[in-house]
Z-matrix of the N, CA and C atoms (Angstrom, degrees):
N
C 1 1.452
C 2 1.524 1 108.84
N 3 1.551 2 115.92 1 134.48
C 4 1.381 3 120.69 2 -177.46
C 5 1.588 4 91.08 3 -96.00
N 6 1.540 5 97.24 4 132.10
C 7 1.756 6 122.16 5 163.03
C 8 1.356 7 112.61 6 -29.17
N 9 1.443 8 104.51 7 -60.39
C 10 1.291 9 121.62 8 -156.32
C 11 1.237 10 112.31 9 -66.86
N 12 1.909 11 109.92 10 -48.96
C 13 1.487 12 106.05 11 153.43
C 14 1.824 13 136.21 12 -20.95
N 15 1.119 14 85.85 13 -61.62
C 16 1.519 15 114.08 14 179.97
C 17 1.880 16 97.29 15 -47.62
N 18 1.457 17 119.61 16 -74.04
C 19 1.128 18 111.45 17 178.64
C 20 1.475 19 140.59 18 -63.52
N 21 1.702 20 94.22 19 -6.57
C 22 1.663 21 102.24 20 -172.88
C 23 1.999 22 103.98 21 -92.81
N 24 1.626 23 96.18 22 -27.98
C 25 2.042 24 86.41 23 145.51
C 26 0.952 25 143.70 24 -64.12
N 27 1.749 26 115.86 25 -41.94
C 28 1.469 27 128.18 26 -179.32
C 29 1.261 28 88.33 27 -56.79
N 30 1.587 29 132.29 28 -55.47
C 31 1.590 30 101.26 29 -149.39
C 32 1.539 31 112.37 30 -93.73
N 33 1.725 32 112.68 31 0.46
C 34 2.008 33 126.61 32 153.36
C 35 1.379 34 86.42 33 -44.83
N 36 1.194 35 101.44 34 -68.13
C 37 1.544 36 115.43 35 -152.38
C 38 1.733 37 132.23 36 -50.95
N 39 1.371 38 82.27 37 -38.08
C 40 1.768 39 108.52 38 154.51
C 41 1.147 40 133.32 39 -52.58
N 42 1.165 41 102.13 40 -58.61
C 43 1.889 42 126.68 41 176.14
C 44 1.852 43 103.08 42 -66.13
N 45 1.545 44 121.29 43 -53.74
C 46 1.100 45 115.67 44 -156.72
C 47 1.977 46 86.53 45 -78.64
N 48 1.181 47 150.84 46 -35.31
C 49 1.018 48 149.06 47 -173.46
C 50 1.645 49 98.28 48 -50.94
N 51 1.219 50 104.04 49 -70.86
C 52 1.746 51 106.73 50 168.25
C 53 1.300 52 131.29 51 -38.62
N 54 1.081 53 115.33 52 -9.63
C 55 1.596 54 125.14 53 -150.86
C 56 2.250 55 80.36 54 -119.16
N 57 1.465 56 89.47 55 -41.76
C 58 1.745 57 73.15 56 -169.73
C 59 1.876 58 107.00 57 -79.43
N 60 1.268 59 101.90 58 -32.03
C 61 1.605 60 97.25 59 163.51
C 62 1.237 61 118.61 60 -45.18
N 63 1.297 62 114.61 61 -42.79
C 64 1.590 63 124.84 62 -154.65
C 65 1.868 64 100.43 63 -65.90
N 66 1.641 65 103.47 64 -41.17
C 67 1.436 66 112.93 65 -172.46
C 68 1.968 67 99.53 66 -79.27
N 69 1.184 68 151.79 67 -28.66
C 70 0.842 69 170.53 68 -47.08
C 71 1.685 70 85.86 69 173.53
N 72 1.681 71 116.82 70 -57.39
C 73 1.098 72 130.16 71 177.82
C 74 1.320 73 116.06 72 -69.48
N 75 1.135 74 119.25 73 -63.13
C 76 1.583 75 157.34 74 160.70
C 77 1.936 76 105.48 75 -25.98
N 78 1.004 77 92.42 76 -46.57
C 79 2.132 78 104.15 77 -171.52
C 80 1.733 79 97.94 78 -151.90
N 81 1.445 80 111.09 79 91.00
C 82 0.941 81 117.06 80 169.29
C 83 1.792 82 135.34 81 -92.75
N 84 1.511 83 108.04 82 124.95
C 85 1.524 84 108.05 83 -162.73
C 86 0.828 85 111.14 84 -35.91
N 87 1.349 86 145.54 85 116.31
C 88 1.563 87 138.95 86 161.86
C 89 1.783 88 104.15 87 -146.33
N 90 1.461 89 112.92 88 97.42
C 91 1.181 90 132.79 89 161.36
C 92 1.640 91 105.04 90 102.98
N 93 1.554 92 115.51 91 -22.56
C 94 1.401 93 114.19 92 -176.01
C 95 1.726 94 107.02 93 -145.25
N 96 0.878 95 137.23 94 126.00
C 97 1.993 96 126.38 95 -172.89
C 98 1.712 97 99.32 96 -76.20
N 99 1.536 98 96.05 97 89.25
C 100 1.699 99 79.96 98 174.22
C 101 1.444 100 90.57 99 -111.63
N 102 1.139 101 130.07 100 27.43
C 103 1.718 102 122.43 101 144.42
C 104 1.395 103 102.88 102 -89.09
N 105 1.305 104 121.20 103 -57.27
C 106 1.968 105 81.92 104 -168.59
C 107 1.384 106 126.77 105 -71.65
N 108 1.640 107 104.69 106 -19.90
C 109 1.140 108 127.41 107 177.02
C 110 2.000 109 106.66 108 -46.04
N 111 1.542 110 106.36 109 -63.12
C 112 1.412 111 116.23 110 151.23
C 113 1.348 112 132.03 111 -7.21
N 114 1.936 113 95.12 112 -63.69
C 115 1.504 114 108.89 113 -159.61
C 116 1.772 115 112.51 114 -78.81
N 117 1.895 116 84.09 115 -28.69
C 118 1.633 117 86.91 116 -175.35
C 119 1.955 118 117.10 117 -72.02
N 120 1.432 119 97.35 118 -29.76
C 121 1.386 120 119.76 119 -177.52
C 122 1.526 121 102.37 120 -56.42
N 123 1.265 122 101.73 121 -68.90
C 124 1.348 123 114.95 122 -165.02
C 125 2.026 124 118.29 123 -56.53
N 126 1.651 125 95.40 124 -39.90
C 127 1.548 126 116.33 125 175.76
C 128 1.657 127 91.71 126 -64.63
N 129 1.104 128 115.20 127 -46.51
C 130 2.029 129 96.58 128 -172.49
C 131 1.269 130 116.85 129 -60.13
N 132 1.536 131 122.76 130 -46.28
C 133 1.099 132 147.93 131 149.17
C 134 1.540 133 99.02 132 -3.82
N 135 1.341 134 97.58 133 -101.08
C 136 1.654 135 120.37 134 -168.27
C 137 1.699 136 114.53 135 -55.51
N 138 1.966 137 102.29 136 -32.54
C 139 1.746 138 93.09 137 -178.89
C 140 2.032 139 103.19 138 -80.13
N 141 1.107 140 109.86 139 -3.05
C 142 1.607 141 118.50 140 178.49
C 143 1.574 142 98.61 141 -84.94
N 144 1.207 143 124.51 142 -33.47
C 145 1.657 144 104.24 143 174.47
C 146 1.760 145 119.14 144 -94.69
N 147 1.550 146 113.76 145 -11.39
C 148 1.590 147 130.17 146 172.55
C 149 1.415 148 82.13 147 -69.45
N 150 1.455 149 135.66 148 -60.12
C 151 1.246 150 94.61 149 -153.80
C 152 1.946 151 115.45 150 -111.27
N 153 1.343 152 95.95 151 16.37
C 154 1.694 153 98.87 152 158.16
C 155 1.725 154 94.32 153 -90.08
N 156 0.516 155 160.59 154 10.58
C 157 1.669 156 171.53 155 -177.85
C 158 1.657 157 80.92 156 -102.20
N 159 1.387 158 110.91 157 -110.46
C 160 1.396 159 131.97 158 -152.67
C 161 1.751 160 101.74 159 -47.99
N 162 1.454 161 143.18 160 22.72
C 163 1.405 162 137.94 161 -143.72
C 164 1.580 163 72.12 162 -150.05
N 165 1.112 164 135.73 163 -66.37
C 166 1.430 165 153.51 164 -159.87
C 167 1.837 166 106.01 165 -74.08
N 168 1.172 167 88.10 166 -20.87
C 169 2.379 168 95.15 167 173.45
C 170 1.131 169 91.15 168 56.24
N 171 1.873 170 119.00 169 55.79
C 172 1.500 171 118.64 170 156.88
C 173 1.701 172 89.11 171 -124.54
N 174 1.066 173 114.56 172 2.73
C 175 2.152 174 100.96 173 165.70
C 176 1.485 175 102.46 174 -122.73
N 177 1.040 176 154.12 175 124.25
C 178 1.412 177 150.97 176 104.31
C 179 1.223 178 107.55 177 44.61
N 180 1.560 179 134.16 178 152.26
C 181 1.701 180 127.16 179 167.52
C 182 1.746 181 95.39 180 -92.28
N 183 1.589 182 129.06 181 -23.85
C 184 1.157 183 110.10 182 167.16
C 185 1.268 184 129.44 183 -59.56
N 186 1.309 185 111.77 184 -58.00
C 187 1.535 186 132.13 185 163.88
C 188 1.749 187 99.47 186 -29.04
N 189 1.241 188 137.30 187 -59.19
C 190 1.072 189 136.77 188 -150.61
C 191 1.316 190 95.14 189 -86.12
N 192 1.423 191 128.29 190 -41.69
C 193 1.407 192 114.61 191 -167.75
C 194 1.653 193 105.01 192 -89.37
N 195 1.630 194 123.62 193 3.25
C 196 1.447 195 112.43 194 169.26
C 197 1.679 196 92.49 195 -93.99
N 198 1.351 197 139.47 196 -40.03
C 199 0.810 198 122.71 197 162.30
C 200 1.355 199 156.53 198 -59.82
N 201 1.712 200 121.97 199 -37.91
C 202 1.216 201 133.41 200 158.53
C 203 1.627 202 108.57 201 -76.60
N 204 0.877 203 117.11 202 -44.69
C 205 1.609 204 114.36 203 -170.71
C 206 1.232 205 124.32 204 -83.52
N 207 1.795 206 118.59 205 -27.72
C 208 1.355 207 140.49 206 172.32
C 209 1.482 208 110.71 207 -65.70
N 210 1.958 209 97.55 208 -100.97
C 211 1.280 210 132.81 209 -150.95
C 212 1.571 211 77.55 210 -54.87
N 213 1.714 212 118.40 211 -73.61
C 214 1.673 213 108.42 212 -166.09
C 215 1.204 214 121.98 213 -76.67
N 216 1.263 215 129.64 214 -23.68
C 217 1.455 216 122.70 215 150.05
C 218 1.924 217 109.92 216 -27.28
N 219 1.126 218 113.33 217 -67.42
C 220 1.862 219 96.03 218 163.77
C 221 1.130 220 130.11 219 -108.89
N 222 1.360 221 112.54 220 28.75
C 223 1.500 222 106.56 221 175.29
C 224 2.054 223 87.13 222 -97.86
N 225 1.291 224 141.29 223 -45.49
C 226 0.767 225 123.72 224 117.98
C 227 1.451 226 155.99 225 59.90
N 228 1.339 227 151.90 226 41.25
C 229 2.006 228 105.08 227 -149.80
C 230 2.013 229 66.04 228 -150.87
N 231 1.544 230 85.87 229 129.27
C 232 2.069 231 108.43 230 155.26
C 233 1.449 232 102.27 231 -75.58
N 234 1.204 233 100.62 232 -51.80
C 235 2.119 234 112.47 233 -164.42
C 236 1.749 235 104.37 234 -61.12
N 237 1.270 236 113.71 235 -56.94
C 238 1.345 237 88.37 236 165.23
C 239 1.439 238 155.90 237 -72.82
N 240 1.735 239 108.50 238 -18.49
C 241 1.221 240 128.36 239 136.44
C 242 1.334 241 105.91 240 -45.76
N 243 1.538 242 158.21 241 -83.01
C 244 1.421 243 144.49 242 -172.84
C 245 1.366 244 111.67 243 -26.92
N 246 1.818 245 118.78 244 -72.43
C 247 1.189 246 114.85 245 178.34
C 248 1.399 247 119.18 246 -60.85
N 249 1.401 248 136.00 247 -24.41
C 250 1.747 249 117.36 248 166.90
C 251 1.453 250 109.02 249 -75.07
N 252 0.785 251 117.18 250 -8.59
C 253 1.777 252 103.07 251 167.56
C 254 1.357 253 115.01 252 -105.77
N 255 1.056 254 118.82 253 -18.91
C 256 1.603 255 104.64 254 158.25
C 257 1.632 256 116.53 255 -70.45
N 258 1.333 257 113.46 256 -16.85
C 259 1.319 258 128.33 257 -179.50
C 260 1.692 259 114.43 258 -70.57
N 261 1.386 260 101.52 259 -55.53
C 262 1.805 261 124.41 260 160.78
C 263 1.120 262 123.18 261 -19.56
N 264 1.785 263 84.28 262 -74.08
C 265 1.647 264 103.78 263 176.95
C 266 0.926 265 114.89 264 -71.37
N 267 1.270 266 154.97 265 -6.68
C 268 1.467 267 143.46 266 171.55
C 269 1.966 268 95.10 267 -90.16
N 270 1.052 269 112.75 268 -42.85
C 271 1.781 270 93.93 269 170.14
C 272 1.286 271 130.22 270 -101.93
N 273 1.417 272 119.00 271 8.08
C 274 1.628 273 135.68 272 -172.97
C 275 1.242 274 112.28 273 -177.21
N 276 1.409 275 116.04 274 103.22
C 277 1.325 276 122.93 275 -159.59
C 278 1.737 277 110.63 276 -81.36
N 279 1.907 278 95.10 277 -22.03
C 280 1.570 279 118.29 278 -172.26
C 281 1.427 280 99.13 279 -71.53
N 282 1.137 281 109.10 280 -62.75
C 283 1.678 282 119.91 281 -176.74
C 284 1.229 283 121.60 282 -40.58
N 285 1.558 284 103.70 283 -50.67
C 286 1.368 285 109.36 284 171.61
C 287 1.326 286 131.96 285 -83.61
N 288 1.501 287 118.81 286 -7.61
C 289 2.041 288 115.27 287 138.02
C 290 1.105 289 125.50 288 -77.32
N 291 1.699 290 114.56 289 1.41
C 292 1.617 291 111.42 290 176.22
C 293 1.495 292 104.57 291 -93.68
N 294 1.595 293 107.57 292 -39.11
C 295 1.903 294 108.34 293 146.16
C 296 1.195 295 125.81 294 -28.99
N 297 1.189 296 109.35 295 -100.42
C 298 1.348 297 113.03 296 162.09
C 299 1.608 298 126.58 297 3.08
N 300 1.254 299 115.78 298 -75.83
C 301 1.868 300 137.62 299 -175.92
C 302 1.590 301 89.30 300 -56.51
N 303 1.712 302 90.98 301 -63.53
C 304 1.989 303 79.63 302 -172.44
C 305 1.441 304 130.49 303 -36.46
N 306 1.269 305 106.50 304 -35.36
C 307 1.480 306 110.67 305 -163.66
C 308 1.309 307 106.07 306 -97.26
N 309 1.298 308 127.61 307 -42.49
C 310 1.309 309 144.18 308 175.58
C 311 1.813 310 118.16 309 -46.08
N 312 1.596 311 91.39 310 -50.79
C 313 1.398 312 88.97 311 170.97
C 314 1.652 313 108.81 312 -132.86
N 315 0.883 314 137.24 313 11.16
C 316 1.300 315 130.94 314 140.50
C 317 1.529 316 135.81 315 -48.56
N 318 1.694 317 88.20 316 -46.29
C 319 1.482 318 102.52 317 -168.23
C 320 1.555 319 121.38 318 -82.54
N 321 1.592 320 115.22 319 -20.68
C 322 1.642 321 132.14 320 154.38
C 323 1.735 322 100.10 321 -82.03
N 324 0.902 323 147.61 322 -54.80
C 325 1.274 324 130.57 323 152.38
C 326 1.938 325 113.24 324 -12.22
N 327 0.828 326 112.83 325 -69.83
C 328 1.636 327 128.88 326 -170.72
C 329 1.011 328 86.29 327 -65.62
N 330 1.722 329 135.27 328 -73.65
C 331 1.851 330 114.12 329 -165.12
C 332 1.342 331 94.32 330 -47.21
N 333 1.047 332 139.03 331 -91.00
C 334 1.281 333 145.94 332 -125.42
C 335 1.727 334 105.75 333 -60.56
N 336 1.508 335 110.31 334 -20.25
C 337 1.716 336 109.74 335 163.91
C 338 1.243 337 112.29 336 -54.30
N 339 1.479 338 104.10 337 -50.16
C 340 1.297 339 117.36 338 -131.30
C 341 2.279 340 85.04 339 -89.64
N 342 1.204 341 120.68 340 -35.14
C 343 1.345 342 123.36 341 155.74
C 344 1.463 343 101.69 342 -32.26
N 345 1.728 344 112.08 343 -82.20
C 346 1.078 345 126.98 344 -133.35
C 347 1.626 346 99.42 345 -63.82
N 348 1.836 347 109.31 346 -24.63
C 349 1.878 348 113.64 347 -176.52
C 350 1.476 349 104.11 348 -69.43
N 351 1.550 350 129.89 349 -18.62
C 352 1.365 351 102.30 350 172.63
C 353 1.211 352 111.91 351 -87.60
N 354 2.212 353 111.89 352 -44.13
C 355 1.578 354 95.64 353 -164.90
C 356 1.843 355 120.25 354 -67.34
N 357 1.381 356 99.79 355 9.58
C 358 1.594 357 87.43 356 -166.49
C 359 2.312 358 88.11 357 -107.00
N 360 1.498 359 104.37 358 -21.02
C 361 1.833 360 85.24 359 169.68
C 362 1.768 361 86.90 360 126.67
N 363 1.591 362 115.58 361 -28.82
C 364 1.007 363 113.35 362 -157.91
C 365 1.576 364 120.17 363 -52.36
N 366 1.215 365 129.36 364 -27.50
C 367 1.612 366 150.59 365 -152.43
C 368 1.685 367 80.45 366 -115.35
N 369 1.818 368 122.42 367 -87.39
C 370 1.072 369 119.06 368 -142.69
C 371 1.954 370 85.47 369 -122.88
N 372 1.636 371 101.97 370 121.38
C 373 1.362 372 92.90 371 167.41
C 374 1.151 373 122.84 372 -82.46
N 375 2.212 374 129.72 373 141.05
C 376 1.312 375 102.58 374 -173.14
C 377 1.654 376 111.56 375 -108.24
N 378 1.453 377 118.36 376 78.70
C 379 1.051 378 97.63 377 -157.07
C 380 2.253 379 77.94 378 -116.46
């Protein structure tokens, strides 16, 4: 294992932690999690074009691992998605399979855009 590795996540990892507070602040849970709901949406999104980017040898493997593995590694979060839907379901059983679906298939939906906008030119043309 390279050191440097190690530190070029902590400080992804840093930034994207901040970044999920920031939304956290920004859209605060109250009756439905449409912040993590957000974060997870939005992180598939963005880790679907890092790595049609990084697949294509138009990002760096550093770049990719402060970015996919860092910043969205915690911008990010499974664990808090787990606990708001156990939360749901104990007061809205509806809400929390419309949770559920959202993220489940929304959120591979979104990588796979966000893939499909580099290899097809749409985001970054490779000419």
């Amino acid at each position: 294992m390279d050191p440097k590795n190690l530190l070029i996540v902590a400080f992804g990892g840093a930034l994207g932690a901040c970044l999920r507070y920031l939304v956290i602040i920004w859209i605060p849970p109250e009756g439905f999690p449409w912040s993590t709901l957000s974060v997870n949406l939005l992180g598939s999104l963005i880790l679907g074009i890092i790595i049609g980017l990084s697949s294509n040898n138009i990002l760096d493997e550093k770049i990719t691992l402060l970015l996919a593995t860092g910043l969205l590694g915690a911008f990010t979060t499974m664990s808090t998605y787990s606990i708001d839907t156990i939360s749901l379901w104990e007061n809205d059983k509806i809400l929390a399979i419309i949770y559920i679906f959202s993220t489940a298939i929304i959120g591979p939906i979104l990588a796979l855009i966000g893939i499909e906008s580099i290899n097809s030119g749409i985001i970054l043309n490779k000419n």
